[in-house]
C-alpha positions in Angstrom: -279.8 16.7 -83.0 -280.4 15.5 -86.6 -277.9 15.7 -89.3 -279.1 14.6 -93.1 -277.0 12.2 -94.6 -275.5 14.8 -96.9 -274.3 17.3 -94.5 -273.2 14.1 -92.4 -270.7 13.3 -95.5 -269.5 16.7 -95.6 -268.6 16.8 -91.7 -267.0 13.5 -92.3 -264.7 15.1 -94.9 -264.0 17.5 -92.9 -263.1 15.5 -89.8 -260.4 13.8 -91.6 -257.7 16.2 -90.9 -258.0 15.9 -86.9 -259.1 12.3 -86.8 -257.7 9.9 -89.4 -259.2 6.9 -91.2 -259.1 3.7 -89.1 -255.9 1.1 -90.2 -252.2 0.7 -89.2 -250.8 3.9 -88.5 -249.7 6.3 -91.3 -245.6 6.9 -90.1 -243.5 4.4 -88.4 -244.4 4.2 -84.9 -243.0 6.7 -82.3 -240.6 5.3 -79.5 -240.9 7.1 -76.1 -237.5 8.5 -74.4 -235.8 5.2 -72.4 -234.1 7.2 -70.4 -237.1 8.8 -68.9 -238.7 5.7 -67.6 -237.7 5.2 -64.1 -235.9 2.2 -63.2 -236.9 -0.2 -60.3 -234.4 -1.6 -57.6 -236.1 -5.0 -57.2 -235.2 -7.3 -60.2 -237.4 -9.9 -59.3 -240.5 -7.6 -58.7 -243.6 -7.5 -61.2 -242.8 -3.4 -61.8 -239.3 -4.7 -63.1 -240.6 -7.4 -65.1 -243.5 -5.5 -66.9 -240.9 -2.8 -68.5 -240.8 -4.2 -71.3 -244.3 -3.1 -71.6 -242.7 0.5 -70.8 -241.6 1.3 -74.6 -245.3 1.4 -75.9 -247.7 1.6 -73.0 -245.8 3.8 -70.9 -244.0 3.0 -67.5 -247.3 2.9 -65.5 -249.2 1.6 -68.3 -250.5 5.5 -68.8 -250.0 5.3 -72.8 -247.1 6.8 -74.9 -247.2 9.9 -77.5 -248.1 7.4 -80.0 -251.8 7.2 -80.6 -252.0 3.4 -81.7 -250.8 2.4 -78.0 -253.2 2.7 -75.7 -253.6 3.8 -71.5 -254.2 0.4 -69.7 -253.4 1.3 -66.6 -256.4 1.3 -64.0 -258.7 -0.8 -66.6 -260.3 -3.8 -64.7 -257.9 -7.2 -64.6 -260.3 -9.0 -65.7 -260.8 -6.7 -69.0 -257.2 -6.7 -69.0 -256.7 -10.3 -68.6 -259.2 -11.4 -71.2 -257.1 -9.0 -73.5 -253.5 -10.5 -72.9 -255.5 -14.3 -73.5 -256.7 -13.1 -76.6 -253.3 -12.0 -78.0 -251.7 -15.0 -76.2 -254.3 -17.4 -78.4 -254.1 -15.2 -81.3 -257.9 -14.4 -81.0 -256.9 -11.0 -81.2 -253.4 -10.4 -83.6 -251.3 -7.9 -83.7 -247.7 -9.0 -84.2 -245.5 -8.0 -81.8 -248.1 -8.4 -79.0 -248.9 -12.1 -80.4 -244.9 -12.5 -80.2 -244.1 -11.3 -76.5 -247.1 -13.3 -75.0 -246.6 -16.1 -76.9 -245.4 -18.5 -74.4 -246.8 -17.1 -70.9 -248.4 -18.7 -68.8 -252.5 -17.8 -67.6 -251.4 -17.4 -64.1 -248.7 -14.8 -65.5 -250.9 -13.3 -67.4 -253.1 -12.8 -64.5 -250.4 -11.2 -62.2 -249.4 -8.5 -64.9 -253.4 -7.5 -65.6 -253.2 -6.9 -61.8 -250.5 -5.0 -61.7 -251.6 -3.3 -64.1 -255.2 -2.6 -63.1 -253.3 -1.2 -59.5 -251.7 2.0 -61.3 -252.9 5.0 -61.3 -250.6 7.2 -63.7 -252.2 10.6 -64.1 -253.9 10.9 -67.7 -252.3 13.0 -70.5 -254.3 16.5 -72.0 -257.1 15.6 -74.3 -256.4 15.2 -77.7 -256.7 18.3 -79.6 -259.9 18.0 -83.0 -260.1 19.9 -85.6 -263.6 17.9 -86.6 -266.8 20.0 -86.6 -269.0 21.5 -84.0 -272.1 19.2 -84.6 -270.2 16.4 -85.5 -268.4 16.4 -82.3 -271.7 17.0 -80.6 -273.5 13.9 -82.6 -270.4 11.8 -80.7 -271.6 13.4 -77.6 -274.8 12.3 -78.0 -274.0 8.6 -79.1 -272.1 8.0 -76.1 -274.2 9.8 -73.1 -277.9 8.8 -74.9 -276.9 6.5 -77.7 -279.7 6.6 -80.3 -282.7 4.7 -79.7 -284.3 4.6 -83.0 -281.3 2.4 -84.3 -281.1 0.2 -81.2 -278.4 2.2 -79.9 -277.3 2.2 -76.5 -275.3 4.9 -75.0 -271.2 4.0 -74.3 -272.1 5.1 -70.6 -274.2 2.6 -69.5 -271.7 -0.2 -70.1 -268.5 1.8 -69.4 -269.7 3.8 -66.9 -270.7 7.6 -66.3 -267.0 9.1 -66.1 -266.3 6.5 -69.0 -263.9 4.9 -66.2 -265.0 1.7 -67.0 -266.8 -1.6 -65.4 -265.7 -4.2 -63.0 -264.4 -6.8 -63.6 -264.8 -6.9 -67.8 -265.5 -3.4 -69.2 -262.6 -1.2 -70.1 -262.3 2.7 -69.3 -262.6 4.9 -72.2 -261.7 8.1 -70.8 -257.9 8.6 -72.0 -257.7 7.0 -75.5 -256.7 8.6 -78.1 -259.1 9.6 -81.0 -257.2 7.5 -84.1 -257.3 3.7 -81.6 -260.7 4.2 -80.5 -261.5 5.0 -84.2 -259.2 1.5 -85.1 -260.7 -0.6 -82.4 -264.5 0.2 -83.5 -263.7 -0.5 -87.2 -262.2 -3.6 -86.0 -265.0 -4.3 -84.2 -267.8 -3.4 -86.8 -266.1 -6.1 -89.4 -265.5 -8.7 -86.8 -261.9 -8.7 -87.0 -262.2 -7.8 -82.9 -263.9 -10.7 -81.4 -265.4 -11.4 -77.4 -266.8 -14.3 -76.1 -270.1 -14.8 -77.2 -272.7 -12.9 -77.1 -270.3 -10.4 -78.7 -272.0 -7.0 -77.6 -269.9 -4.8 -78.7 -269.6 -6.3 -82.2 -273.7 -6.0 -82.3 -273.4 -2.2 -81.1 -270.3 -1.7 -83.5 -272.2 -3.0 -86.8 -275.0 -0.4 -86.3 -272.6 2.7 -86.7 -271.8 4.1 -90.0 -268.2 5.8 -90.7 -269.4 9.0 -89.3 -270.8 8.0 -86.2 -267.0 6.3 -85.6 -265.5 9.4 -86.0 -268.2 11.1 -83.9 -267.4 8.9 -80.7 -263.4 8.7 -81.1 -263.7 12.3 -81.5 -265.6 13.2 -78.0 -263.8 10.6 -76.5 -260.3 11.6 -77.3 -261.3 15.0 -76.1 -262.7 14.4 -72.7 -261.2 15.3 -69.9 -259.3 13.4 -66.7 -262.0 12.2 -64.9 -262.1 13.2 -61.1 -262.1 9.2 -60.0 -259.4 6.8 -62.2 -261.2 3.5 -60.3 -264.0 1.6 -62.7 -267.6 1.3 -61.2 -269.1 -1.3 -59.1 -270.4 -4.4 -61.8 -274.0 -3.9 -62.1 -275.1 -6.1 -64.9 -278.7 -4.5 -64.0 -277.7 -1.2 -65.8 -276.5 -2.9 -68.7 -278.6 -2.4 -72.1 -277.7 -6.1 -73.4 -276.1 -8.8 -72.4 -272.4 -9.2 -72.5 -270.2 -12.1 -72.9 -267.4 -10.1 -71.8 -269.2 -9.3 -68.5 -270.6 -12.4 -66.9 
């Protein structure tokens, strides 16, 4: 489907009440319920030790009410990994995440992406759009086709089919809320979100406009569970470019 640039603009406008503009969030951040998170009878145990992660990512890693903290449980370790040594190094900063990981070691680091990559917490509903038909449409198109004519590749033949995600590097999409994915593509577009070289996504990232980013969160944030949590198989062979992130 083709949408001028001036009707594009007014679906953008549009979209802004169900999806909002990419940054820091616009209210405090929520805090989930404490007392709902179970507890665990083995002190010593990596469930016991990762509930500190509880407050933000949820007890099973399945993501909180608050859209800015995103489902990590069931993503590959190894995307998971690379994600705690970012924040660990600083390559990727956000403040309270820098903080906590500060002083861990790789090996710890390691253990928690496992533990984390084990769960299988059943996803939350889909998030709820108010943004137009044929906007939401255009994101479905990006992310099963992609767009050719502007060298891009669909989001499904990195992150797999049901958007689960690819072993060992490539992170599920399925689950995310609309206003992160919206945050993380931004970040990605002006290269404040770095990978090891070559840096695919910040290639893919810097050929979508504003309203191709609110396209994709959009159809993301509203797809369903999927009917398998696990990520595929690697196969590099699929893949439309070469990832630094997936050796």
């Amino acid at each position: 489907m083709t949408i001028g640039p001036s009707r594009l603009r007014g679906l953008l406008l549009a979209a802004v009440l169900g999806v909002a503009t990419p940054g820091w969030p616009q209210e405090p951040p929520r805090r989930v319920d404490e007392s709902a998170i179970p507890r665990v009878d083995k002190v010593d145990s990596m469930a016991a030790r990762v509930q500190g992660c509880a407050t933000c990512h949820g007890w099973q890693g399945q993501g909180t009410g608050d859209e800015y903290f995103p489902r990590i449980a069931g993503k590959p370790a190894g995307y998971l990994f690379n994600q705690l040594r970012a924040f660990h190094t600083g390559a990727r900063r956000y403040a309270p995440m820098n903080y906590l990981l500060a002083y861990m070691t790789d090996d710890y680091l390691r253990e928690m992406a496992e533990y984390f990559a084990a769960q299988r917490p059943a996803f939350g509903a889909p998030a709820a759009t108010a943004v137009p038909r044929e906007l939401l449409e255009r994101g479905r198109t990006l992310v099963q086709v992609g767009d050719p004519t502007r060298q891009l590749p669909a989001c499904a033949a990195c992150h797999g089919a049901s958007l689960t995600g690819m072993e060992p590097g490539i992170p599920g999409l399925v689950g995310l809320r609309p206003n992160y994915i919206n945050a993380q593509l931004t970040r990605w577009r002006s290269g404040e979100r770095v990978a090891a070289a070559p840096d695919c996504m910040h290639r893919i990232a810097s050929r979508l406009d504003d309203p191709d980013i609110v396209a994709v969160s959009a159809w993301l944030g509203s797809r369903p569970a999927p009917s398998s949590h696990d990520p595929e198989r690697r196969n590099i062979g699929r893949m439309p470019m070469a990832c630094g992130s997936q050796p």
